[in-house]
C-alpha beads as a LAMMPS data file, in Angstrom:
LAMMPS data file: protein, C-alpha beads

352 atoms
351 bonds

1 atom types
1 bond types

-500.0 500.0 xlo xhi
-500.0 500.0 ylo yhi
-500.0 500.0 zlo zhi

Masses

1 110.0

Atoms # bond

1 1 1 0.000 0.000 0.000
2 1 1 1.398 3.719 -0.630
3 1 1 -0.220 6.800 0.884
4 1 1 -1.245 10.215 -0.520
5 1 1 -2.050 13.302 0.815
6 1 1 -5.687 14.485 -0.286
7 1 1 -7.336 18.158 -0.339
8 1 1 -10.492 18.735 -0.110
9 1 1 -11.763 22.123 1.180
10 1 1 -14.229 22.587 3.710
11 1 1 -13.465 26.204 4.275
12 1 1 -15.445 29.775 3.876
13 1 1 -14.032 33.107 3.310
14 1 1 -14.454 34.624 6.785
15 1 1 -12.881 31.579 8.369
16 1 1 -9.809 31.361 6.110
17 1 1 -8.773 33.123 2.601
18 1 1 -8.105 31.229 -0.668
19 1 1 -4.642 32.494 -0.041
20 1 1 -3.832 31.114 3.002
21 1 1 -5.508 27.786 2.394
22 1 1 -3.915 27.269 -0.935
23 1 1 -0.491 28.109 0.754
24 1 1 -0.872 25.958 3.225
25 1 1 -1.793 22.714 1.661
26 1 1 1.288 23.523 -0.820
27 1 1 3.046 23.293 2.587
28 1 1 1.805 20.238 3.539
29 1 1 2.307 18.678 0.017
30 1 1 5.696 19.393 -0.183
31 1 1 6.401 17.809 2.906
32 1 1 4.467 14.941 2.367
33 1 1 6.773 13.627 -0.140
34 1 1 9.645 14.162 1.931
35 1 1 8.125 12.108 4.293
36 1 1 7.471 9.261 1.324
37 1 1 4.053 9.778 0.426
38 1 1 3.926 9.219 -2.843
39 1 1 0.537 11.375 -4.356
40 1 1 -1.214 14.681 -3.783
41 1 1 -5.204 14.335 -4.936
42 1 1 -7.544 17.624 -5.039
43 1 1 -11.186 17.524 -5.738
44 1 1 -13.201 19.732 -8.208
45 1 1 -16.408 21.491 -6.623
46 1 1 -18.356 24.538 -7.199
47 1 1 -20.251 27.103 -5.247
48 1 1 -20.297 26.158 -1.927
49 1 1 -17.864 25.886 1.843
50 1 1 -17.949 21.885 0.766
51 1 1 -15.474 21.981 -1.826
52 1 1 -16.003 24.902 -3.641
53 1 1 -12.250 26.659 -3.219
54 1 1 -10.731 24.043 -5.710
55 1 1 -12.915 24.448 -8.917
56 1 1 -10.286 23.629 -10.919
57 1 1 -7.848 20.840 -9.651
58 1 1 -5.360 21.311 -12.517
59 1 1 -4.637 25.063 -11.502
60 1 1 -3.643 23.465 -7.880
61 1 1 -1.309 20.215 -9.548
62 1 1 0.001 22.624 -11.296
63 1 1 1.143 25.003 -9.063
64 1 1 2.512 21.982 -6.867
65 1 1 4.503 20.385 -9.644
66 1 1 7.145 23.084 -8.996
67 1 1 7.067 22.101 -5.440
68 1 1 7.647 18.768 -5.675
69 1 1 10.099 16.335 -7.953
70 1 1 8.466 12.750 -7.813
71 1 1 5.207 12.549 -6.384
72 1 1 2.299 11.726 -8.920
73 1 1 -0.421 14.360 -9.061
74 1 1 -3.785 13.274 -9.456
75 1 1 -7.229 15.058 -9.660
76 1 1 -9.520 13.598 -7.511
77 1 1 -11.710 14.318 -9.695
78 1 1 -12.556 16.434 -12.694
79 1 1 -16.250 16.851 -13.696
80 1 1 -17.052 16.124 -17.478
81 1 1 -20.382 17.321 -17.023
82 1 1 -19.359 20.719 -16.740
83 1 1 -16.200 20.736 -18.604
84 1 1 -15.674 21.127 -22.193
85 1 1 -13.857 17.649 -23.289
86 1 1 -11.732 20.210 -26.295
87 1 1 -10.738 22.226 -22.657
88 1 1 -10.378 19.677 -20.574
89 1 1 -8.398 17.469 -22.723
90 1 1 -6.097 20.703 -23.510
91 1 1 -5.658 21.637 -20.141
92 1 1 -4.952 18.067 -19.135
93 1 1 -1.712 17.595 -22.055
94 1 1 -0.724 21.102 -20.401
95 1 1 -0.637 19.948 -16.727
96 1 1 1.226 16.925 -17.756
97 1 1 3.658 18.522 -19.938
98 1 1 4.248 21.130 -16.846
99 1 1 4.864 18.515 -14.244
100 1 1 7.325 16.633 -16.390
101 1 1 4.677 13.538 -16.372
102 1 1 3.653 13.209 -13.359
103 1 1 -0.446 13.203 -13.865
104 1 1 -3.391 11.367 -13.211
105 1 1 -6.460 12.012 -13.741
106 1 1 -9.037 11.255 -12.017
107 1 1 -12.807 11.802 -13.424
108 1 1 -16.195 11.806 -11.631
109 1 1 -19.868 12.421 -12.290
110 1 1 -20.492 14.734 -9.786
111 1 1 -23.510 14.569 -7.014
112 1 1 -24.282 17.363 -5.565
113 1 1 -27.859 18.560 -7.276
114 1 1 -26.608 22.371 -6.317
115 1 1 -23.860 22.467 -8.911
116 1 1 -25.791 20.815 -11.826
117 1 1 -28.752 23.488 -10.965
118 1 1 -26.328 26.534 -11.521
119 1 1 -24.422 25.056 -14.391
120 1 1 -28.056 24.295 -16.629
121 1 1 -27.469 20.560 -16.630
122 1 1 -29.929 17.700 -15.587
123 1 1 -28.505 14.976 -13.130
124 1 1 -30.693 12.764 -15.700
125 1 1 -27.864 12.979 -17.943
126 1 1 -25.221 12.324 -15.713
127 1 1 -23.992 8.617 -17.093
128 1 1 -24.831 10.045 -20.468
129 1 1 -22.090 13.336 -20.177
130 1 1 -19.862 11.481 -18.374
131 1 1 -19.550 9.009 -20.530
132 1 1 -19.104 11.244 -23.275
133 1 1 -16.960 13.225 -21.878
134 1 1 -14.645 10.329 -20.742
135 1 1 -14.949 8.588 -24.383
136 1 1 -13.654 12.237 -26.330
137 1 1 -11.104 12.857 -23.888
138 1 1 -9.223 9.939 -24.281
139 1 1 -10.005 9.859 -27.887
140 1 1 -8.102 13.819 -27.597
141 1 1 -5.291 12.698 -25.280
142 1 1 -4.337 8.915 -27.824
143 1 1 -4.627 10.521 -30.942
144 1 1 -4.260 13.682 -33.469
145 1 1 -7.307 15.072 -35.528
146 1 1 -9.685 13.766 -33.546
147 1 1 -13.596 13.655 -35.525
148 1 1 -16.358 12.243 -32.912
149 1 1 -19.784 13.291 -32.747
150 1 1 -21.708 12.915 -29.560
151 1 1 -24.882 13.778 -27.779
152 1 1 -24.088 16.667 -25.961
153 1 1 -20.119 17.886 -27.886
154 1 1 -19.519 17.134 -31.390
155 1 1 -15.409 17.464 -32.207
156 1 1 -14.636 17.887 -35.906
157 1 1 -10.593 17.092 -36.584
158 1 1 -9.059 18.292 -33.940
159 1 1 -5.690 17.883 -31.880
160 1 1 -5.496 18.554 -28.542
161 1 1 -2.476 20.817 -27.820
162 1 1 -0.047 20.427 -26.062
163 1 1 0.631 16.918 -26.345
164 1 1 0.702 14.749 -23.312
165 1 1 4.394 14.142 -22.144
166 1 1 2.832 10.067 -20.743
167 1 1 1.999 7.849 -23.466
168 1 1 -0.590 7.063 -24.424
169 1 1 -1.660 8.899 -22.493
170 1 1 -1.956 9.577 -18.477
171 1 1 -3.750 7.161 -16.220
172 1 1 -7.311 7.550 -15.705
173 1 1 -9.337 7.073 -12.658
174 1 1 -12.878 6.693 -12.415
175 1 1 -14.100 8.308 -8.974
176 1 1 -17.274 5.701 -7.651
177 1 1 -19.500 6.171 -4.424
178 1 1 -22.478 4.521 -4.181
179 1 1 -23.516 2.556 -7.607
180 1 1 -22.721 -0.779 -8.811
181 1 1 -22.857 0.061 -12.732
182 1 1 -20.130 2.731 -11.959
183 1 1 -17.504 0.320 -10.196
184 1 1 -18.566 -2.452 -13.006
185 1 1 -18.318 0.168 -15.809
186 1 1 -14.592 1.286 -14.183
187 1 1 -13.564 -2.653 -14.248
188 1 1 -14.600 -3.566 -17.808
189 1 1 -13.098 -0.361 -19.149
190 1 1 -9.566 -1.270 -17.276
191 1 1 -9.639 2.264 -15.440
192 1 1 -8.355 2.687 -12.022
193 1 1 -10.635 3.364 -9.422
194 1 1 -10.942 5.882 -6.690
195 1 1 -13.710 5.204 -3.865
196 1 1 -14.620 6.619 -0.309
197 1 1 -15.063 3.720 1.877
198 1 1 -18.558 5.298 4.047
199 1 1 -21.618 3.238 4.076
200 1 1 -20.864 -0.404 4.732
201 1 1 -21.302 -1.332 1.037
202 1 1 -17.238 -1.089 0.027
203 1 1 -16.188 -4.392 0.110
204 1 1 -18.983 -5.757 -2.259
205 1 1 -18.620 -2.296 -4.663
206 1 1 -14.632 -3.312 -4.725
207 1 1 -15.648 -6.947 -5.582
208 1 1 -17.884 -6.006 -8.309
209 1 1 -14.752 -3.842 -9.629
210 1 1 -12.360 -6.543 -9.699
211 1 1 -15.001 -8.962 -10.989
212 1 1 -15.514 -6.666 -14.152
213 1 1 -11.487 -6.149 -14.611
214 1 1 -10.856 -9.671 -14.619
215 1 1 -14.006 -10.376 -16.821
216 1 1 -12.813 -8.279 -19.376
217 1 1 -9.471 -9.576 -19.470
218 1 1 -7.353 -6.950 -18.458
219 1 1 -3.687 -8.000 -17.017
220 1 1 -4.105 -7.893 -13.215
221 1 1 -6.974 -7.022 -10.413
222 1 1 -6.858 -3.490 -11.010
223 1 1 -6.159 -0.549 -8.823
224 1 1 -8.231 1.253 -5.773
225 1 1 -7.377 3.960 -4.590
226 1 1 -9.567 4.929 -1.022
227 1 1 -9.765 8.423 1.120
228 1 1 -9.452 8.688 4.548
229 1 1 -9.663 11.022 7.132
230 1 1 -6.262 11.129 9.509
231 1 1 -4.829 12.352 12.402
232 1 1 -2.204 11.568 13.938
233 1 1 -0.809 12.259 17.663
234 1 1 1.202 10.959 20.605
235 1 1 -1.641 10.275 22.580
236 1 1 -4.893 8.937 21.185
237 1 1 -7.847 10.311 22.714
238 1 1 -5.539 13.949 22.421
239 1 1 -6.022 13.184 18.658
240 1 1 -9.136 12.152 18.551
241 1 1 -10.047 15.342 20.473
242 1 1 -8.557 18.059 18.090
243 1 1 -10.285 16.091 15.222
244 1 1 -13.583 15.992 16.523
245 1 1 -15.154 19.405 15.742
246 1 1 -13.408 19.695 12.425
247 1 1 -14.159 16.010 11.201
248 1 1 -17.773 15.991 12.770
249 1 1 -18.159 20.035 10.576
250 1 1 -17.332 17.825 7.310
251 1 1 -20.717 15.626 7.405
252 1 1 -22.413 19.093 8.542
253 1 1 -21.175 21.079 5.687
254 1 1 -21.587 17.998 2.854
255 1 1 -24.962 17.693 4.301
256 1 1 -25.856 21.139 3.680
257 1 1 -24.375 21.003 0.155
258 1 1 -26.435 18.264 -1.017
259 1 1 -29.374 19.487 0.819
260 1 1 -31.368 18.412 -2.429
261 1 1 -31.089 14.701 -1.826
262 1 1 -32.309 14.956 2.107
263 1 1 -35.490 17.297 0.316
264 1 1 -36.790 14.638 -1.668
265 1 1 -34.917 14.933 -5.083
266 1 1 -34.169 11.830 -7.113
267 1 1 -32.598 11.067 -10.199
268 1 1 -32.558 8.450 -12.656
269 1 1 -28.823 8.106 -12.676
270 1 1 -28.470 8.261 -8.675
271 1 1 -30.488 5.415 -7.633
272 1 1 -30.350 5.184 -3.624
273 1 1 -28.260 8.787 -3.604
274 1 1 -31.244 9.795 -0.762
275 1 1 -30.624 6.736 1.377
276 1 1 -27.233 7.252 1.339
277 1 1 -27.396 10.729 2.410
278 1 1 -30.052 9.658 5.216
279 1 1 -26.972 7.363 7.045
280 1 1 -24.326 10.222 6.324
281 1 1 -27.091 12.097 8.844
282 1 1 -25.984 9.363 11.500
283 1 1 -22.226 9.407 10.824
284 1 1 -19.587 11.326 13.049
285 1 1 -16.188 10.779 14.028
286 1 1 -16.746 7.886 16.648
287 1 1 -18.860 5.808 13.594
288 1 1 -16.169 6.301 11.230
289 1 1 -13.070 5.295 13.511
290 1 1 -15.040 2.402 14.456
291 1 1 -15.671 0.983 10.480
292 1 1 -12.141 2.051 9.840
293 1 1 -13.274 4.760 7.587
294 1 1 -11.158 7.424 9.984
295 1 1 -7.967 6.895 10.914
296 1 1 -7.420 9.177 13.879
297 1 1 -5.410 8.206 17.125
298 1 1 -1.880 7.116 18.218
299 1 1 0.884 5.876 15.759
300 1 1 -0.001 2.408 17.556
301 1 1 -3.952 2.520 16.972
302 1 1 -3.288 4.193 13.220
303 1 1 -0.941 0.794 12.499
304 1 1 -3.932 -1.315 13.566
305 1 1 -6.603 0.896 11.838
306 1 1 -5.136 0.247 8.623
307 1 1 -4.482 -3.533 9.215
308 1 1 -7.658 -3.631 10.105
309 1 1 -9.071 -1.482 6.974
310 1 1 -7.406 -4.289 4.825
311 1 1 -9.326 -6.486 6.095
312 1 1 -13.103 -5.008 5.857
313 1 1 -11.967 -4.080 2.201
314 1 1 -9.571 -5.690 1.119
315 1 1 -6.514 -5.217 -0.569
316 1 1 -5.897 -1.316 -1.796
317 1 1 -3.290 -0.128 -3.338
318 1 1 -3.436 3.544 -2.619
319 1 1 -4.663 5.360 0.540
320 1 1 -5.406 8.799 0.048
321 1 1 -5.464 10.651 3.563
322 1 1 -7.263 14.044 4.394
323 1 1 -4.674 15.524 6.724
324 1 1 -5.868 19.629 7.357
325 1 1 -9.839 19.000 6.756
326 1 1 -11.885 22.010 8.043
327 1 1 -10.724 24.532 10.041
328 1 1 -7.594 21.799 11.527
329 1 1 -4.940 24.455 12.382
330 1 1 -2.279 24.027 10.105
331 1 1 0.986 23.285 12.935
332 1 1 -1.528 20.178 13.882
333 1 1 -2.194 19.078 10.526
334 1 1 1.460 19.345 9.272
335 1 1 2.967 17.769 13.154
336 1 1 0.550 14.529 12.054
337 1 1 1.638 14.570 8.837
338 1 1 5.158 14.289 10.477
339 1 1 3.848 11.561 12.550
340 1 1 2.437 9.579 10.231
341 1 1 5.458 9.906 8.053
342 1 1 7.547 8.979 10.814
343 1 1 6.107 6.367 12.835
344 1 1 3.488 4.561 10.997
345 1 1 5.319 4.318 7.408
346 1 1 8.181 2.707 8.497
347 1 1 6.865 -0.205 10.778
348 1 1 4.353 -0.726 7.926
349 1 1 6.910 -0.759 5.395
350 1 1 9.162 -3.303 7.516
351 1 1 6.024 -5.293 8.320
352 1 1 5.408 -5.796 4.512

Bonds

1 1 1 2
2 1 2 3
3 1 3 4
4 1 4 5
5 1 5 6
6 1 6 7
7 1 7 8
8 1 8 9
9 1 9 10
10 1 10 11
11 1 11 12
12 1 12 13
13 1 13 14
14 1 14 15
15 1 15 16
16 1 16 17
17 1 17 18
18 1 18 19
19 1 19 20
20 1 20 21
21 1 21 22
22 1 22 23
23 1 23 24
24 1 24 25
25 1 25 26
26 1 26 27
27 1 27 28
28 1 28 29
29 1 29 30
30 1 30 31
31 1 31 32
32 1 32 33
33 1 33 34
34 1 34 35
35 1 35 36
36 1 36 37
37 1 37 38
38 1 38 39
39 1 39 40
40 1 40 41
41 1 41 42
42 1 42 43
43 1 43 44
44 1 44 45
45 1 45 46
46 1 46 47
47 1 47 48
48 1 48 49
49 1 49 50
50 1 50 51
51 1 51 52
52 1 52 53
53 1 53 54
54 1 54 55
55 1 55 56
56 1 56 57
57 1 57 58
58 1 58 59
59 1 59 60
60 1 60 61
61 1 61 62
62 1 62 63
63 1 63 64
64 1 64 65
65 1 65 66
66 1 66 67
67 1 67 68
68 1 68 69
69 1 69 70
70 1 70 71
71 1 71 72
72 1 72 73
73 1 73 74
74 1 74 75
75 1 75 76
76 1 76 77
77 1 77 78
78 1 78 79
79 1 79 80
80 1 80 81
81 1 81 82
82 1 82 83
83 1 83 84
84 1 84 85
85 1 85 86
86 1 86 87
87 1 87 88
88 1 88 89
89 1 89 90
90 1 90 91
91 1 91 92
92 1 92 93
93 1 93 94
94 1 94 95
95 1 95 96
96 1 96 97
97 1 97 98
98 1 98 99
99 1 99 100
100 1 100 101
101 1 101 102
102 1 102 103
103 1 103 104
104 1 104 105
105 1 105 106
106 1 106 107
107 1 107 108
108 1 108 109
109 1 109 110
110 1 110 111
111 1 111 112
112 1 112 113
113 1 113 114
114 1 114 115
115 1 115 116
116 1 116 117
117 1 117 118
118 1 118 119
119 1 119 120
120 1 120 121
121 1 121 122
122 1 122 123
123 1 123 124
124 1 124 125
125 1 125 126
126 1 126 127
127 1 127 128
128 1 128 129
129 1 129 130
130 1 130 131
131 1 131 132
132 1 132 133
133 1 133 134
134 1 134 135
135 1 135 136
136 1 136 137
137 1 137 138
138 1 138 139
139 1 139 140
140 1 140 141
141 1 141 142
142 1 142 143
143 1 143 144
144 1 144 145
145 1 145 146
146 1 146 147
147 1 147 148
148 1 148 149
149 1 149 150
150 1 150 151
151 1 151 152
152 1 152 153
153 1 153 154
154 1 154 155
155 1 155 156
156 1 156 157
157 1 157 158
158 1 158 159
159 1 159 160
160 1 160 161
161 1 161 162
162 1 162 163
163 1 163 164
164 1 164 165
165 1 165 166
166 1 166 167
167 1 167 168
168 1 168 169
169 1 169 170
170 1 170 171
171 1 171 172
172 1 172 173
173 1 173 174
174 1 174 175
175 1 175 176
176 1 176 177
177 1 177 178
178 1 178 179
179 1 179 180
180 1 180 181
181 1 181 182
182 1 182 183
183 1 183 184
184 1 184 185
185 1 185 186
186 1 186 187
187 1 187 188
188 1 188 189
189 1 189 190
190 1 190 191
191 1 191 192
192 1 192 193
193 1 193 194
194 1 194 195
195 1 195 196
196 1 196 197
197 1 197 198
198 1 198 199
199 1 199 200
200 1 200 201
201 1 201 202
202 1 202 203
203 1 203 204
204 1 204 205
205 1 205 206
206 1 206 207
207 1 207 208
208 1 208 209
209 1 209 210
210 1 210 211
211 1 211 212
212 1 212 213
213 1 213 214
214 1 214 215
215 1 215 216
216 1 216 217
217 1 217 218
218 1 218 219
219 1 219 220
220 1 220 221
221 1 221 222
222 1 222 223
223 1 223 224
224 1 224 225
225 1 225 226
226 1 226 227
227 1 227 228
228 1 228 229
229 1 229 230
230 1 230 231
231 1 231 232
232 1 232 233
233 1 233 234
234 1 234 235
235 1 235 236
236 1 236 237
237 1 237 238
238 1 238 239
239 1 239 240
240 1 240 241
241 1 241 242
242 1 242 243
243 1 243 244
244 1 244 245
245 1 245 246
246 1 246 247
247 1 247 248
248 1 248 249
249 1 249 250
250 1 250 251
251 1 251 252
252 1 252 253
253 1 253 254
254 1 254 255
255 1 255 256
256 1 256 257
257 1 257 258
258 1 258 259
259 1 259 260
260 1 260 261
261 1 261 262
262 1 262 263
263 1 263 264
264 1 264 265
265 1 265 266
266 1 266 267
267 1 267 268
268 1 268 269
269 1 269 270
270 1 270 271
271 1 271 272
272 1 272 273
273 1 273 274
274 1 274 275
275 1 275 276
276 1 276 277
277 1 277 278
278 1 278 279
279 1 279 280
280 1 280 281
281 1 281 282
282 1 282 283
283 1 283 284
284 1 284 285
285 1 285 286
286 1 286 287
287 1 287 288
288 1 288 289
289 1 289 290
290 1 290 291
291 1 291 292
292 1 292 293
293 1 293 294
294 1 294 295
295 1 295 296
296 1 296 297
297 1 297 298
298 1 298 299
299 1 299 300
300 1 300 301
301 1 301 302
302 1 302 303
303 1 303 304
304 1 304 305
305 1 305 306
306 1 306 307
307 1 307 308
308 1 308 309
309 1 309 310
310 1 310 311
311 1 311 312
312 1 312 313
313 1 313 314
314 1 314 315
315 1 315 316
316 1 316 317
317 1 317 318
318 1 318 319
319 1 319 320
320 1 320 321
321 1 321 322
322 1 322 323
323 1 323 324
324 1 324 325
325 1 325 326
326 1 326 327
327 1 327 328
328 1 328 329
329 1 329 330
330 1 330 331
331 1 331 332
332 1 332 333
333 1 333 334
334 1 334 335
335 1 335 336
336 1 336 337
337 1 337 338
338 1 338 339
339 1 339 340
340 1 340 341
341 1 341 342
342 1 342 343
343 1 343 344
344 1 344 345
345 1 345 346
346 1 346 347
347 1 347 348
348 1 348 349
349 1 349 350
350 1 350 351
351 1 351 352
């Protein structure tokens, strides 16, 4: 298993400035792979405290690229549904280029009701646009005067410039929550996957992902990357005490950004979305240590955590780990960072 560093606002202008958030998790990326870690993810989100400082990923990869030498850079994930694929796939081959290679890219369908209301798009056409999207895109990044015509973007022999610097092109990730077509549709299609393990339902939605990799024949079981919350400190209820608020704010503020779902909304392509949301209402910090979704304690109970995750879920190869979620003051985030890096890496490492 290797381990990432995620970033994932939860943040609003009178707490703390683009600025100084954006600063900060440069910080903490940069010393995350001199502590080994060996990826930095950002999401894309729009309009709102949950997420909506990082609207573009790429601008952030790109900016830490000249921070860092090694570490892959990955967005976790860009929306095709309200992206241009000629933009995206430009943008992309720019990033790439930029960080000497070092991209992946991670694509999702988005969820929260909130953002397809202001950008004019139906949730209805979710799989449909994503799909799309996905299907030009790699089209754009393999090969030069590109013709496809689609449903909702019609391309007419075009090459993407610049050129991406991986061939054939960087490695994709499909980002899957809750339904099993999207971890079967990520296995059959050989793309990595990247998942949140909340909800109980992880091991079987890996299962049906490696199912539908080997089904289709492609070398290997695939690739999973999960997110975690972590915090690290010398003494474990002192961690799980500075977490607390700033953890237990996350479910409060994704709650409030997909409102929608709680409300009554559904959607053809987000079958269950509003049960889903209805046991997020129950979750907190103490749920989520205790189904090894968290990993917040001593070095010592952080070591068994993730033994323990490997075992509700099987094998991963990548964990992605929210270190400065919320408001976490930044000497606390970056000391368990430190921590992590320090005394949980290594024993793992020499337990392997």
């Amino acid at each position: 298993m290797e381990f990432g560093v995620q970033f994932f606002p939860d943040v609003e202008p009178k707490d703390k400035g683009g600025q100084t958030y954006f600063r900060e998790s440069l910080d903490i990326a940069e010393e995350a792979e001199k502590q080994g870690f060996t990826h930095a993810r950002v999401v894309e989100h729009h309009f709102h405290p949950y997420g909506g400082y990082s609207p573009n990923p790429l601008i952030f990869l790109s900016a830490l690229s000249q921070r860092t030498q090694n570490m892959r850079l990955v967005t976790g994930a860009v929306l095709p549904a309200f992206n241009h694929p000629l933009k995206l796939a430009g943008e992309i081959g720019m990033v790439d280029s930029v960080s000497g290679g070092r991209l992946d890219v991670g694509f999702a369908r988005a969820f929260l009701l909130h953002e397809f209301r202001r950008f004019g798009v139906s949730p209805d056409e979710s799989v449909e646009r994503f799909r799309e999207g996905l299907e030009q895109i790699d089209l754009l990044l393999r090969e030069e005067n590109v013709t496809h015509h689609g449903k909702f973007h019609s391309i007419e022999a075009t090459t993407s410039l610049p050129r991406p610097v991986q061939k054939p092109r960087p490695k994709f990730y499909l980002a899957c929550v809750n339904t099993p077509e999207s971890f079967e549709f990520a296995g059959r299609e050989g793309h990595s996957v990247m998942a949140i393990p909340i909800g109980g339902r992880a091991p079987e939605l890996l299962n049906i992902y490696r199912k539908a990799w080997k089904d289709a024949g492609h070398p290997g079981t695939g690739e999973v990357m999960l997110a975690f919350h972590m915090h690290c400190e010398p003494d474990g209820e002192a961690a799980r005490r500075t977490a607390k608020p700033f953890f237990d704010h996350y479910f409060v503020s994704q709650l409030d950004a997909a409102k929608e779902w709680l409300d009554g909304a559904t959607s053809k392509d987000y079958p269950g979305y509003e049960k889903m949301f209805e046991q997020i209402k129950k979750m907190n910090l103490e749920t989520q240590i205790e189904s090894r979704s968290a990993w917040v304690g001593s070095p010592d109970e952080i070591r068994r955590a993730i033994a323990e995750a490997t075992e509700i879920y099987g094998t991963f190869e990548h964990a992605s780990l929210q270190i400065n979620f919320g408001m976490m003051p930044f000497d606390k985030a970056m000391a368990s960072l430190k921590m992590f890096g320090t005394e949980v890496m290594p024993q793992l490492a020499a337990a392997a």
